[in-house]
C-alpha positions in Angstrom: -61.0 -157.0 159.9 -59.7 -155.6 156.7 -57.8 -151.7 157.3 -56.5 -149.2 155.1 -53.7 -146.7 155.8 -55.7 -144.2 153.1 -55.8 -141.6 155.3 -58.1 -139.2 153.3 -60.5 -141.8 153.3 -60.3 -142.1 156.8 -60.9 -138.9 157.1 -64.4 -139.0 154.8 -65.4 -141.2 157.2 -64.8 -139.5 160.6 -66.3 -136.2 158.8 -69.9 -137.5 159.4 -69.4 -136.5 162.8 -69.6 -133.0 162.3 -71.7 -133.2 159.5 -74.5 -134.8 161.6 -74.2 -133.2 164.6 -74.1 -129.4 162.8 -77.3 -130.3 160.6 -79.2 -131.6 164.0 -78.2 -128.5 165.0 -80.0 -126.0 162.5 -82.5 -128.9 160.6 -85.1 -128.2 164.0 -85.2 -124.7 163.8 -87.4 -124.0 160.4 -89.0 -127.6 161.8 -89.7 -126.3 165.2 -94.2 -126.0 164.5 -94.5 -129.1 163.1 -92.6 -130.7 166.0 -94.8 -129.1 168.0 -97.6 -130.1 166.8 -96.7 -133.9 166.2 -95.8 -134.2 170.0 -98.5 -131.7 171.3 -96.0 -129.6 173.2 -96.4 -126.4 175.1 -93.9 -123.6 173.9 -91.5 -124.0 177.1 -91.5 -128.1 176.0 -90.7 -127.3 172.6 -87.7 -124.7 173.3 -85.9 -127.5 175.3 -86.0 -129.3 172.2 -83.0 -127.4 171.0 -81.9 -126.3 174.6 -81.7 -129.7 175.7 -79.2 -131.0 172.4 -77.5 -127.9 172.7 -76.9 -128.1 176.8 -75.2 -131.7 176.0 -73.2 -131.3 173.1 -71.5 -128.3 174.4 -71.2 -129.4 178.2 -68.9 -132.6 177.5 -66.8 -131.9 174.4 -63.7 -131.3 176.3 -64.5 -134.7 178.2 -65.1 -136.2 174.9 -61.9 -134.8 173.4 -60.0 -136.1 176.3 -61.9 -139.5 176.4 -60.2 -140.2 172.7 -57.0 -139.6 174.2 -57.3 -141.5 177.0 -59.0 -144.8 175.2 -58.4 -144.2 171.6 -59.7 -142.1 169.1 -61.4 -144.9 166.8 -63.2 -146.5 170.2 -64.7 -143.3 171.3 -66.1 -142.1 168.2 -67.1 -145.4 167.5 -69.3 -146.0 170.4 -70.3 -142.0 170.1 -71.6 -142.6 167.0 -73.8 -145.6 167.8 -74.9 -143.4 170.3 -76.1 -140.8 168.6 -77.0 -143.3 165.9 -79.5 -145.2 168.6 -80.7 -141.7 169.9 -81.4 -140.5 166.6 -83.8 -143.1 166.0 -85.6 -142.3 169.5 -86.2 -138.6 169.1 -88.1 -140.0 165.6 -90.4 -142.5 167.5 -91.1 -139.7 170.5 -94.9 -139.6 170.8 -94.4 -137.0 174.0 -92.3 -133.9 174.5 -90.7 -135.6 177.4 -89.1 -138.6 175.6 -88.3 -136.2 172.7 -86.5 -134.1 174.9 -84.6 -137.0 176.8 -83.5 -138.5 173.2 -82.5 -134.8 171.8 -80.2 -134.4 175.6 -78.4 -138.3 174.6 -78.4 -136.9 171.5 -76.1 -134.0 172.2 -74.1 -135.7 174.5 -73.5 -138.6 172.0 -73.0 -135.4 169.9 -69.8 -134.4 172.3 -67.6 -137.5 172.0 -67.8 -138.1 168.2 -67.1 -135.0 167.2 -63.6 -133.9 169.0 -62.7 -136.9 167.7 -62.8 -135.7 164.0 -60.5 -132.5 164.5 -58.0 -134.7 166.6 -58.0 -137.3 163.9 -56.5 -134.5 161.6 -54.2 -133.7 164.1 -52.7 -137.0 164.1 -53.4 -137.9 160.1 -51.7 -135.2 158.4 -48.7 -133.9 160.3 -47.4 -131.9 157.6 -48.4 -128.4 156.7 -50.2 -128.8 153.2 -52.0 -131.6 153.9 -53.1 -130.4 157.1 -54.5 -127.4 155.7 -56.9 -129.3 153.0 -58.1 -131.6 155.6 -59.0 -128.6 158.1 -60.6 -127.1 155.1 -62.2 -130.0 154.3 -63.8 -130.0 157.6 -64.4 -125.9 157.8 -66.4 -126.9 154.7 -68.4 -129.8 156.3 -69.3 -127.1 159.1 -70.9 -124.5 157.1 -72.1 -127.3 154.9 -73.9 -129.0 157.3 -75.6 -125.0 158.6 -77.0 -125.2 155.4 -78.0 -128.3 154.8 -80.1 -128.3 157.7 -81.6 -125.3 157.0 -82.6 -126.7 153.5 -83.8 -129.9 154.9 -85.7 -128.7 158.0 -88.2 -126.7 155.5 -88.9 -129.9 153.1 -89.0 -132.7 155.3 -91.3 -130.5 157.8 -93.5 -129.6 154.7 -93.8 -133.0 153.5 -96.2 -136.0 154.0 -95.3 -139.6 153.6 -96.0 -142.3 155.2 -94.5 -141.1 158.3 -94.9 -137.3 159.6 -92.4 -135.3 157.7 -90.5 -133.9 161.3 -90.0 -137.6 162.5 -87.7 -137.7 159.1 -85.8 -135.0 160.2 -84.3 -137.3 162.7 -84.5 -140.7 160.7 -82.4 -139.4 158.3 -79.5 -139.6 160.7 -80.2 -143.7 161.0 -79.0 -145.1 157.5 -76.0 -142.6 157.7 -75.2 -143.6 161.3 -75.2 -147.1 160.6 -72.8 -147.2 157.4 -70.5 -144.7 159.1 -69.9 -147.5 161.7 -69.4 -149.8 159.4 -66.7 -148.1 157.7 -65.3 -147.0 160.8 -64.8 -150.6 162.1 -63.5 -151.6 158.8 -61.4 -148.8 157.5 -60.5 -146.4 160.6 -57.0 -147.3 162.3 -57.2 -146.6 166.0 -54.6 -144.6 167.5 -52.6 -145.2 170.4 -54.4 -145.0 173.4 -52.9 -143.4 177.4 -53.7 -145.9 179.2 -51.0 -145.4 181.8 -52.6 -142.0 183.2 -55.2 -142.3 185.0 -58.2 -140.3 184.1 -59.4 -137.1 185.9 -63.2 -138.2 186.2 -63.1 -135.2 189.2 -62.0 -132.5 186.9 -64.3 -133.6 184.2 -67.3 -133.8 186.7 -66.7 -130.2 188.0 -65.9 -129.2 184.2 -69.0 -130.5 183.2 -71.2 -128.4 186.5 -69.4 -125.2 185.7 -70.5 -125.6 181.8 -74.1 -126.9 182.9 -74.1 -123.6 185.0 -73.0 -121.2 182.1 -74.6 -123.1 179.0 -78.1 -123.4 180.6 -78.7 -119.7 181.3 -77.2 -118.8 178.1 -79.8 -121.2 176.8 -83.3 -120.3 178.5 -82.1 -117.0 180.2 -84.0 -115.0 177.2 -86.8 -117.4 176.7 -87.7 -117.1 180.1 -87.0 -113.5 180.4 -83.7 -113.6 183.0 -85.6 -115.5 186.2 -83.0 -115.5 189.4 -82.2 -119.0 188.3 -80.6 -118.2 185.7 -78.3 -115.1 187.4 -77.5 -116.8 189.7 -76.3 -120.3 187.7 -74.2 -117.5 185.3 -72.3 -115.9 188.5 -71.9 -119.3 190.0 -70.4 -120.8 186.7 -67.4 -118.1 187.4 -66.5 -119.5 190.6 -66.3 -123.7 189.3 -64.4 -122.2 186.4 -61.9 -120.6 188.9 -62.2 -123.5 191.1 -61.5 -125.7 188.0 -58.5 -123.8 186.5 -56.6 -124.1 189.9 -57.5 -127.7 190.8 -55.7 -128.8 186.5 -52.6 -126.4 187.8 -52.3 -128.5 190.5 -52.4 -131.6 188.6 -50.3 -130.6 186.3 -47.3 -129.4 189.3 -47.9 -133.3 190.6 -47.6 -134.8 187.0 -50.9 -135.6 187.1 -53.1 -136.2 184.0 -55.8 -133.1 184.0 -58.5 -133.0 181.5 -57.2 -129.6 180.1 -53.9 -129.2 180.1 -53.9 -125.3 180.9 -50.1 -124.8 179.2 -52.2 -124.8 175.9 -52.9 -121.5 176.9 -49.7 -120.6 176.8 -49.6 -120.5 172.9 -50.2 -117.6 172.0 -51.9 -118.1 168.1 -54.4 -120.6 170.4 -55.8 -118.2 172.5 -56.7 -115.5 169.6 -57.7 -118.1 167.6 -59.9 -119.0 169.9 -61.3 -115.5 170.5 -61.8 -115.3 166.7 -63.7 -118.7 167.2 -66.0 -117.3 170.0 -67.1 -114.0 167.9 -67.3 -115.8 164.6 -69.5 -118.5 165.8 -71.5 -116.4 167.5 -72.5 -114.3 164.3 -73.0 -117.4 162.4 -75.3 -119.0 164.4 -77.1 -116.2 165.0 -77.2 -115.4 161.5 -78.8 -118.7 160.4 -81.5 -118.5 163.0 -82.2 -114.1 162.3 -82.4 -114.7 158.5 -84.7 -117.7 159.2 -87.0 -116.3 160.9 -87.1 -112.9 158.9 -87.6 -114.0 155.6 -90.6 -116.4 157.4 -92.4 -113.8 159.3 -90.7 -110.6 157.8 -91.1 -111.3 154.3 -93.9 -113.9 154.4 -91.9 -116.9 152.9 -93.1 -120.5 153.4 -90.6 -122.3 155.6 -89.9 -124.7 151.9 -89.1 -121.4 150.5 -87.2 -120.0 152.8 -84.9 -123.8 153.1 -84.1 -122.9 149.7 -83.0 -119.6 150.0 -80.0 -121.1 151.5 -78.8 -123.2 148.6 -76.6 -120.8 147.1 -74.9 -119.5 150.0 -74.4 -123.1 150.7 -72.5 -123.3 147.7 -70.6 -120.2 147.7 -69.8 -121.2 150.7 -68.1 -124.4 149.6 -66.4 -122.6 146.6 -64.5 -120.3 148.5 -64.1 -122.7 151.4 -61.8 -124.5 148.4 -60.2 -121.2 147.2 -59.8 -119.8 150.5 -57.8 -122.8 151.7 -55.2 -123.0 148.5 -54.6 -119.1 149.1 -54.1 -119.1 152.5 -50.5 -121.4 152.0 -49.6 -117.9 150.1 -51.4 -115.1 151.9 -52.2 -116.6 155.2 -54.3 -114.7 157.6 -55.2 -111.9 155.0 -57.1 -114.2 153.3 -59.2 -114.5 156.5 -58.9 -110.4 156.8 -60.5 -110.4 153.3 -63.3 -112.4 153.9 -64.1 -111.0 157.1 -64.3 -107.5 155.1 -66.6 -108.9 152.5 -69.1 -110.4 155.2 -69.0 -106.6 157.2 -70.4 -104.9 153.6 -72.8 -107.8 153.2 -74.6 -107.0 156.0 -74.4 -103.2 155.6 -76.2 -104.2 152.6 -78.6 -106.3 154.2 -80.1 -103.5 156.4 -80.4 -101.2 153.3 -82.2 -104.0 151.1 -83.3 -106.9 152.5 -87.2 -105.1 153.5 -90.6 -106.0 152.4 -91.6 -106.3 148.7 -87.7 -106.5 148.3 -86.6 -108.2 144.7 -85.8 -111.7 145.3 -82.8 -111.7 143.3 -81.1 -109.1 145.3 -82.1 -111.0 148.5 -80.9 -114.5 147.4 -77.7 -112.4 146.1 -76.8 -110.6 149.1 -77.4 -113.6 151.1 -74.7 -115.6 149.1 -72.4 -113.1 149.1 -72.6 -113.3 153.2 -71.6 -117.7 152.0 -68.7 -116.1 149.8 -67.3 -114.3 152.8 -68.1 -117.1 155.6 -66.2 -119.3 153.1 -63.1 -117.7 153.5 -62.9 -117.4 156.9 -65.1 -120.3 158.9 -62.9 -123.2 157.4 -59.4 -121.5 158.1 -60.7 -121.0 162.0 -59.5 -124.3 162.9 -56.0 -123.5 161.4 -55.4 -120.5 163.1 -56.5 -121.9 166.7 -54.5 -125.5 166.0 -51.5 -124.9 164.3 -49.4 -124.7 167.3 -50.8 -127.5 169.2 -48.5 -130.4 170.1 -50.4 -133.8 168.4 -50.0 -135.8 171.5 -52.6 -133.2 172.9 -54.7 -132.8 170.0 -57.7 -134.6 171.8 -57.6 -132.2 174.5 -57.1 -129.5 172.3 -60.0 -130.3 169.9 -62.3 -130.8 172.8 -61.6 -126.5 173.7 -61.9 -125.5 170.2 -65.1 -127.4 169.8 -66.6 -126.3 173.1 -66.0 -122.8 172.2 -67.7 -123.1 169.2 -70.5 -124.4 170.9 -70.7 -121.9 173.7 -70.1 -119.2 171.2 -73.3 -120.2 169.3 -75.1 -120.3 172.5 -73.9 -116.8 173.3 -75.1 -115.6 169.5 -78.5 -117.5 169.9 -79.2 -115.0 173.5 -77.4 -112.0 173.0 -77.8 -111.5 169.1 -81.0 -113.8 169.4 -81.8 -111.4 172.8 -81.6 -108.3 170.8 -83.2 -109.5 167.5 -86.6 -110.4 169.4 -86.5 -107.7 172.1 -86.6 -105.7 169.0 -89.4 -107.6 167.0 -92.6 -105.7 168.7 -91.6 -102.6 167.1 -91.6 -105.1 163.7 -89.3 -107.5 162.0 -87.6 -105.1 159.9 -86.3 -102.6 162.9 -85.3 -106.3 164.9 -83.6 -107.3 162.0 -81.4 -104.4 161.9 -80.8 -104.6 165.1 -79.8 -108.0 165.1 -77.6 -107.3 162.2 -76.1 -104.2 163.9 -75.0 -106.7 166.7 -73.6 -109.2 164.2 -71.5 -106.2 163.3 -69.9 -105.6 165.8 -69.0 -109.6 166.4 -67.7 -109.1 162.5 -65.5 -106.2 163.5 -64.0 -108.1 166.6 -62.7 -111.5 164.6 -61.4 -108.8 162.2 -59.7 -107.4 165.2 -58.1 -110.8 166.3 -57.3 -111.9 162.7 -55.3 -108.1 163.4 -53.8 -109.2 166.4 -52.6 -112.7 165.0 -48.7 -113.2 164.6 -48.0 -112.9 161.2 -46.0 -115.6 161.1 -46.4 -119.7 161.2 -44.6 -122.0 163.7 -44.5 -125.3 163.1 -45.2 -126.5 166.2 -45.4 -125.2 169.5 -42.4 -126.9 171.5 -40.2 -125.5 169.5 -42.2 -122.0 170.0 -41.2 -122.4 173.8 -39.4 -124.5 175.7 -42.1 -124.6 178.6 -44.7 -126.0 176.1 -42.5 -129.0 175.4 -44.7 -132.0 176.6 -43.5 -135.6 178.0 -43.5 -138.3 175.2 -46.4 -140.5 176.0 
């Protein structure tokens, strides 16, 4: 087997992690009647079409994080991409909403062991500060990317007729990608050194993954279902595992133990507001995507193709800045973040004011990449903020956090914004969608509020921050 120590082109290759799992994330949404249609589902089978992909990405990220440091980066995301790969391939030959639903769950849970992989590659790949910062950016851009790629995608492929039906595409796509990303990562991908000597804390991560079930779920079919006693009670009792959790990894930790999350991360202080900046920022964007969606659709009347392409330029404005934004923030740091936060918040002041029936497409489509513009700035640089204190040796574990946040926070966006947004819709699209966008405000004004909070300045790592955060050499 022939390797390369070109680490950017490493990196290329573990990006179609995130790329694929974001897009399989937002490509069902605008696709969401035709699916229903091709597998002759009821509406409850055809909401656990995204529930189901979302409830198993987001409930083993910070096992899958902790897998790649446990058995080696390269395997996991290897075998998490065949995964994924495989299930892909399933959810396109589902002829029942059952099987569809049982691929989309692998699918997510394939989803959760690739991708942590990705940010903990970084971690390891580019030690020093510059280079660290482009290859964060580069993956901030894949991110938003990958929103609107799937956006774009899920209108044409769900409007088209080939041979096939156009939804089954949706998840064919993923097929010819999966399969040369495991070539390359076989042939080019270095693996990375694997802790083999600690023994792995398959009881934390089974009562880690319960508590998430209990919280993620809810989050997921609370509003669909209108808040059953299910649902309350899985939310309260998600409270008490967490608690139960966080006390049985302290005690681990005290006996030298090996716990999935090694709680002293919380310790650094730039972690735990970047994470709060990840929570409110993720929830806005997801919530976003899926609000603008359905407004222009049933709002404005746009086709769901139309609609797909009103998210090209955002798309690339999105990119653009992601680029700028990541050069500027080695001079200006977190104000370049403040700035793009600030241009997002008069975006969507803007948005209530104009975007309304018989509205001039040109001011829509403008207003709606200035919203990319901002999200450029800021999305990409997340990961910066929240990682750039974390020791390497616990990037894995670290990653895993970052990206269960994210996906948490999206579920949070998707009922509470979502919640709102719909609760608001009998009284027309227009009043929910100001609503909505009201409640996206206020997310806006509270990562401005942590970006605020953030120290000023950069440490290079975080054992020399504090002596207590200085972690054993492996």
């Amino acid at each position: 087997m022939t390797q390369t120590k070109n680490k950017w082109l490493e990196l290329i290759i573990v990006l179609s992690a995130p790329l694929l799992s974001v897009i399989d994330v937002f490509i069902v949404n605008v696709a969401i009647p035709a699916i229903q249609k091709g597998v002759h589902a009821n509406d409850a089978e055809i909401q656990l079409v995204i529930a189901a992909y979302l409830l198993g990405y987001a409930s083993f990220l910070i096992t899958g994080g902790r897998a790649g440091d446990q058995y080696g980066r390269k395997k996991v995301f290897f075998w998490g991409m065949f995964a994924f790969t495989v299930a892909s391939a399933l959810c396109g030959l589902s002829t029942n909403p059952l099987q569809l639903n049982i691929t989309r769950f692998i699918q997510g849970f394939s989803a959760s062991f690739m991708v942590p992989q990705t940010i903990a590659f970084i971690q390891v790949l580019f030690p020093e500060a510059r280079e660290r910062a482009k290859a964060i950016s580069l993956f901030g851009i894949t991110l938003g990317s990958a929103a609107t790629i799937g956006q774009v995608l899920g209108g044409y492929l769900s409007a088209s007729h080939f041979v096939i039906e156009g939804w089954r595409l949706i998840f064919f796509i993923n097929v010819p990608i999966g399969v040369v990303t495991l070539w390359a990562t076989h042939r080019y991908v270095n693996e990375t050194r694997p802790n083999l000597h600690n023994k792995f804390d398959y009881w934390g991560t089974g009562v880690l993954t319960v508590a998430l079930v209990c919280l993620i779920l809810p989050l997921i079919e609370g509003r669909e279902k209108g808040w059953p006693l299910w649902t309350l009670i899985l939310l309260v009792l998600s409270f008490g595992i967490f608690r139960y959790f966080i006390s049985d990894q302290k005690q681990k930790l005290a006996r030298n133990k090996n716990p999935i999350v090694d709680v002293r991360l919380f310790k650094i202080k730039d972690f735990n507001i970047g994470l709060l900046a990840v929570l409110f920022h993720f929830m806005l964007h997801t919530a976003y995507l899926l609000l603008s969606a359905v407004y222009l659709q049933n709002g404005l009347g746009l086709s769901a193709l139309d609609c797909g392409l009103y998210f090209i330029l955002p798309g690339i404005l999105f990119v653009v800045s992601s680029v700028w934004a990541s050069k500027l923030m080695l001079r200006f740091g977190k104000r370049v973040l403040q700035a793009g936060a600030a241009c997002m918040f008069i975006t969507f002041i803007l948005q209530i004011q104009y975007l309304v029936p018989g509205a001039n497409k040109g001011v829509i489509i403008a207003l709606m990449g200035a919203w990319g513009l901002g999200n450029g700035m800021v999305l990409p640089s997340l990961l910066t903020v929240a990682l750039k204190s974390v020791p390497v040796e616990h990037a894995g574990g670290a990653a895993g956090v970052y990206s269960t946040f994210q996906q948490t926070a999206s579920a949070l966006g998707v009922s509470i914004i979502g919640g709102i947004f719909f609760y608001f819709s009998h009284q027309g699209w227009q009043v929910a969608y100001k609503a909505g966008i009201i409640a996206i405000l206020v997310c806006v004004a509270l990562v401005s509020l942590m970006l605020y909070l953030l120290p000023a300045g950069s440490k290079k790592t975080a054992s020399r921050e504090s002596p207590e955060l200085q972690l054993a050499a492996e």
